[in-house]
C-alpha positions in Angstrom: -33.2 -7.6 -8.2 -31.8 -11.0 -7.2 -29.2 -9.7 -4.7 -32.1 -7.2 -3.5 -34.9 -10.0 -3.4 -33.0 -12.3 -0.4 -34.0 -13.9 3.1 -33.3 -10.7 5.0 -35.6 -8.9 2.4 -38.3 -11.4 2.3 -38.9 -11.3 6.6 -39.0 -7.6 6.5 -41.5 -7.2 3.6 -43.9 -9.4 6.8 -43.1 -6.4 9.2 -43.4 -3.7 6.3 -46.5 -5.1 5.3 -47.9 -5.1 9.2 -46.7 -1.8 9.2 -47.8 -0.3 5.8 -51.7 -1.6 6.8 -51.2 0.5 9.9 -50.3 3.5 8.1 -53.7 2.9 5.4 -55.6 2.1 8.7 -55.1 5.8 9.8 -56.0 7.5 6.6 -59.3 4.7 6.3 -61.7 7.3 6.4 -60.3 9.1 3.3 -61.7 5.7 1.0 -65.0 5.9 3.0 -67.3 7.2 0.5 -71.4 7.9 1.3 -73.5 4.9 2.1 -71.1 3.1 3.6 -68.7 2.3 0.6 -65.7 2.0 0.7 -63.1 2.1 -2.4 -61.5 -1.3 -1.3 -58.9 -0.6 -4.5 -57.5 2.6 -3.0 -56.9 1.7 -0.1 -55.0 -2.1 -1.2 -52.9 0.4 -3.4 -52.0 2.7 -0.3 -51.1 -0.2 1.3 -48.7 -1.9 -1.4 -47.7 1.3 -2.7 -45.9 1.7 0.9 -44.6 -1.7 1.4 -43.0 -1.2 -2.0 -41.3 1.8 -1.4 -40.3 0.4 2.4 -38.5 -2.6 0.7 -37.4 -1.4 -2.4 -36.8 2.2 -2.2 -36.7 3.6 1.2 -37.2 7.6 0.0 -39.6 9.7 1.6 -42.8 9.7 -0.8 -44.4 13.5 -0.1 -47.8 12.8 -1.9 -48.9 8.9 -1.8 -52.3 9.8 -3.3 -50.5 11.6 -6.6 -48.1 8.8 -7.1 -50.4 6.2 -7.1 -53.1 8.9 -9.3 -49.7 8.9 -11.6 -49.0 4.8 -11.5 -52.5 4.0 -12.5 -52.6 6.8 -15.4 -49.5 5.4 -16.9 -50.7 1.2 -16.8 -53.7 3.5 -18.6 -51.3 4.3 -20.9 -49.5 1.6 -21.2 -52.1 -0.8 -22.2 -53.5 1.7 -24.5 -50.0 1.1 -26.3 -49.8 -2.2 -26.2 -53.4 -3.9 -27.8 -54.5 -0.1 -29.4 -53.2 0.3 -33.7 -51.1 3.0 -34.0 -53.3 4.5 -36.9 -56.1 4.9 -34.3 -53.5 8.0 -32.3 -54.7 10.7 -35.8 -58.4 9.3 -34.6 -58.4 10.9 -31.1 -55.2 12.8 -30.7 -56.5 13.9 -27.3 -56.6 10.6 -25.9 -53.2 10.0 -27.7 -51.4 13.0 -26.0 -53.2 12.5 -22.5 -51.3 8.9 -22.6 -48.1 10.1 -23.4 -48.2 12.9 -20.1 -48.7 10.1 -18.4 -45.7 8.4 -19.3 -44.1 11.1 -19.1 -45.5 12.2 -15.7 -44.4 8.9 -13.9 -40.8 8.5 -16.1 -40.3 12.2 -14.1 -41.4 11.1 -10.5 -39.2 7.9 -11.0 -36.2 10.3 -12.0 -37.2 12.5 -8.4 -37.0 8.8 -6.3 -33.6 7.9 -8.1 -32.7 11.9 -7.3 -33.2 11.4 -3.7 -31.5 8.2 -3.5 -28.4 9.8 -5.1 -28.4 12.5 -2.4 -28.3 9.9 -0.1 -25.9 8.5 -0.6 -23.6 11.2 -1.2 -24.6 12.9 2.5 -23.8 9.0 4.2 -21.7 7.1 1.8 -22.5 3.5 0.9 -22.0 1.8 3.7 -24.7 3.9 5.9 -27.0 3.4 3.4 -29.6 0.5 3.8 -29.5 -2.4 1.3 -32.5 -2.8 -1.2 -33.3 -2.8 -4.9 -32.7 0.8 -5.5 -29.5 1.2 -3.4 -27.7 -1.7 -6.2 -29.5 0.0 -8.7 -27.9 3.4 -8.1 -24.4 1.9 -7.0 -24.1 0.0 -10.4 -24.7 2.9 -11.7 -22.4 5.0 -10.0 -19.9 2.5 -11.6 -21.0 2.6 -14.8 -22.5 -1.1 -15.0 -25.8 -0.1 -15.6 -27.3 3.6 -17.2 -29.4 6.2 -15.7 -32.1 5.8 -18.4 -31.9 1.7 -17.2 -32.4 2.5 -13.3 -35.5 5.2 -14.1 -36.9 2.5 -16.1 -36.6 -0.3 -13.2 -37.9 2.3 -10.8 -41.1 2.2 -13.0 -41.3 -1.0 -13.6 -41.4 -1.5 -9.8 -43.9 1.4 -8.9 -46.0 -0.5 -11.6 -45.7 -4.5 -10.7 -45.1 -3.4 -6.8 -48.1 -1.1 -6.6 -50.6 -2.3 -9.1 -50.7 -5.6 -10.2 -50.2 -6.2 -6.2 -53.3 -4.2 -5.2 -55.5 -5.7 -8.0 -54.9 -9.5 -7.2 -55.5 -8.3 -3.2 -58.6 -7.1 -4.7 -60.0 -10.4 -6.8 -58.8 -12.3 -3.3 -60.9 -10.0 -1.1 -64.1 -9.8 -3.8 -63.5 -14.4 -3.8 -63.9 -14.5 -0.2 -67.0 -12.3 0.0 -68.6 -14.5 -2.3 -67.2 -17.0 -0.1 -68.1 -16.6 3.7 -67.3 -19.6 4.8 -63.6 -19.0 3.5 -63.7 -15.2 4.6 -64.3 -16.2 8.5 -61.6 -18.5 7.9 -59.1 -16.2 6.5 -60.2 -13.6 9.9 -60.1 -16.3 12.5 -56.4 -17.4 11.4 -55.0 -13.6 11.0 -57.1 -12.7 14.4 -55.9 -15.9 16.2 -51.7 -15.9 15.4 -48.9 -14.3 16.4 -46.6 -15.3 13.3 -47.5 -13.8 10.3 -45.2 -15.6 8.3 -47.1 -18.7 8.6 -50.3 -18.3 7.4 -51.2 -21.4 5.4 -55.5 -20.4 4.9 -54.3 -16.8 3.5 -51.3 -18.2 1.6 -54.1 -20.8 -0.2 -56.5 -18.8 -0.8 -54.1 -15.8 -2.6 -52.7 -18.6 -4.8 -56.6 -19.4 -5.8 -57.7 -16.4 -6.4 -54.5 -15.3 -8.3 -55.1 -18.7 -10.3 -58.9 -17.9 -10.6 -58.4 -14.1 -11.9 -54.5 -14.2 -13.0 -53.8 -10.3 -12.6 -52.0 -10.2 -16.4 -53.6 -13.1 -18.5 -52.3 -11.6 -22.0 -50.4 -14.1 -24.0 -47.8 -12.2 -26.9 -46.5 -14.3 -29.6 -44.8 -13.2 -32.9 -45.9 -14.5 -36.0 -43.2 -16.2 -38.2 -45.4 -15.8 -41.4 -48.3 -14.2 -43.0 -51.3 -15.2 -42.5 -53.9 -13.3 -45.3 -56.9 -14.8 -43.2 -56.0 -13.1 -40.0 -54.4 -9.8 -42.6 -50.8 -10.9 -40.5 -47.7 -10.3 -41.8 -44.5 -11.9 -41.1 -43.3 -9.9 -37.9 -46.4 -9.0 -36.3 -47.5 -9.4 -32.6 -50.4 -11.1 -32.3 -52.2 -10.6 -28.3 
C-alpha cells in the first residue's frame, strides 16, 4: 500500500476523481427517483467505487451497480459479525446464512479482479503494466512474498474502505452543508470559480469537519485483561 499510495498516485486520484464524477454525471438519472429525490448515497458510491478501481485496480468492472449491491451486503455482514453473539446465528439461521453469501459473494468477485489482473499481466508482462496497489499485490505474489488468500483479502478490504466508508463521509459532508447554506454556496463558488482542484482549502475544511463531526467508523475495540462479573466479562473478551 505504501509503494502504491505515492506523489504520482496522489495527483492522479484529482484527475480520476474529475473523471469518475463525469462518468456518475451520465448515469444521474438512474438515482432520480419520483418527486424529485434523488438517492445522494448511490450515486457518491458510483463515484468512489470508480476512482477506487481507477487508482487501485485498473480492471474493467462489467456491472458497477452489482458490485457496489455486493460491497454494501457484505459491510452488512460484516458488522452483523462483529457487535452480533454468536448464540443469536441458531435464533435466525436465515439472517445467519444470508450474511455469510455475502461474504462469500464479494470474497468471489475480489478473486474475478485479482483473475483479471493476472491475465494481464501475463498478455503484457510487468513492465507494460501500470503501477498501483493491485499490480504489487499480484507481483509479490507471483514471487511468493505474499499468498493468494492475502491479496483477495486486500482486494476486499479496499472495495470496502475505498467504496464505502468514502461514500458515507461524502454523504454526512453533503447532508452538513445543507443544513449549512452559507457554507454550501461557499463550497460551489470555490469548485465553480478554480481551475486547480488540488487546492481547495473551503472543501478540504469542511470534509475534515464533517468527518470530525460524524467520524465514518466511531467503534472503539478493547480486550479485557480480566473478568469483570458486573459487566458477565471474562478474561479474553472484546468489549465494543
Amino acid at each position: 500500500f505504501q509503494r502504491a499510495v505515492n506523489n504520482r498516485a496522489l495527483d492522479l486520484a484529482t484527475k480520476y476523481t474529475v473523471d469518475s464524477v463525469d462518468f456518475a454525471m451520465v448515469l444521474f438519472p438512474i438515482f432520480k427517483h419520483g418527486g424529485g429525490r434523488l438517492d445522494l448515497l448511490a450515486f457518491l458510491r458510483t463515484i468512489t467505487l470508480d476512482v477506487t478501481n481507477r487508482l487501485m485496480f485498473a480492471v474493467n468492472v462489467q456491472n458497477h451497480a452489482g458490485l457496489i449491491e455486493a460491497i454494501v451486503e457484505y459491510f452488512q455482514a460484516w458488522e452483523y459479525f462483529l457487535i452480533r453473539p454468536s448464540f443469536s446465528y441458531l435464533l435466525s439461521p436465515f439472517l445467519y446464512r444470508r450474511h455469510c453469501k455475502a461474504v462469500a459473494r464479494l470474497s468471489h468477485l475480489s478473486q474475478m479482479i485479482l483473475q483479471e489482473k493476472l491475465e494481464e499481466l501475463e498478455e503484457f508482462g510487468e513492465e507494460a503494466v501500470e503501477d498501483n496497489f493491485l499490480k504489487h499485490l499480484v507481483v509479490d505474489m507471483r514471487r511468493g512474498e505474499v499468498s493468494q488468500a492475502n491479496v483477495v483479502q486486500c482486494i476486499l478490504e479496499m472495495l470496502i474502505a475505498g467504496t464505502d466508508t468514502s461514500s458515507v463521509s461524502l454523504f454526512y459532508t453533503m447532508v452538513s452543508l445543507a443544513a449549512s447554506p452559507e457554507w454550501e454556496e461557499a463550497v460551489a463558488r470555490e469548485v465553480t470559480d478554480t481551475d486547480d482542484f488540488n487546492d481547495l482549502p473551503v472543501v478540504e475544511a469542511c470534509l475534515k469537519e464533517a468527518m470530525r463531526i460524524k467520524p465514518v467508523g466511531p467503534v472503539v475495540i478493547r480486550r479485557a485483561l480480566e473478568a469483570d462479573l458486573k459487566l458477565g466479562l471474562v478474561a479474553g473478551d472484546n468489549v465494543i
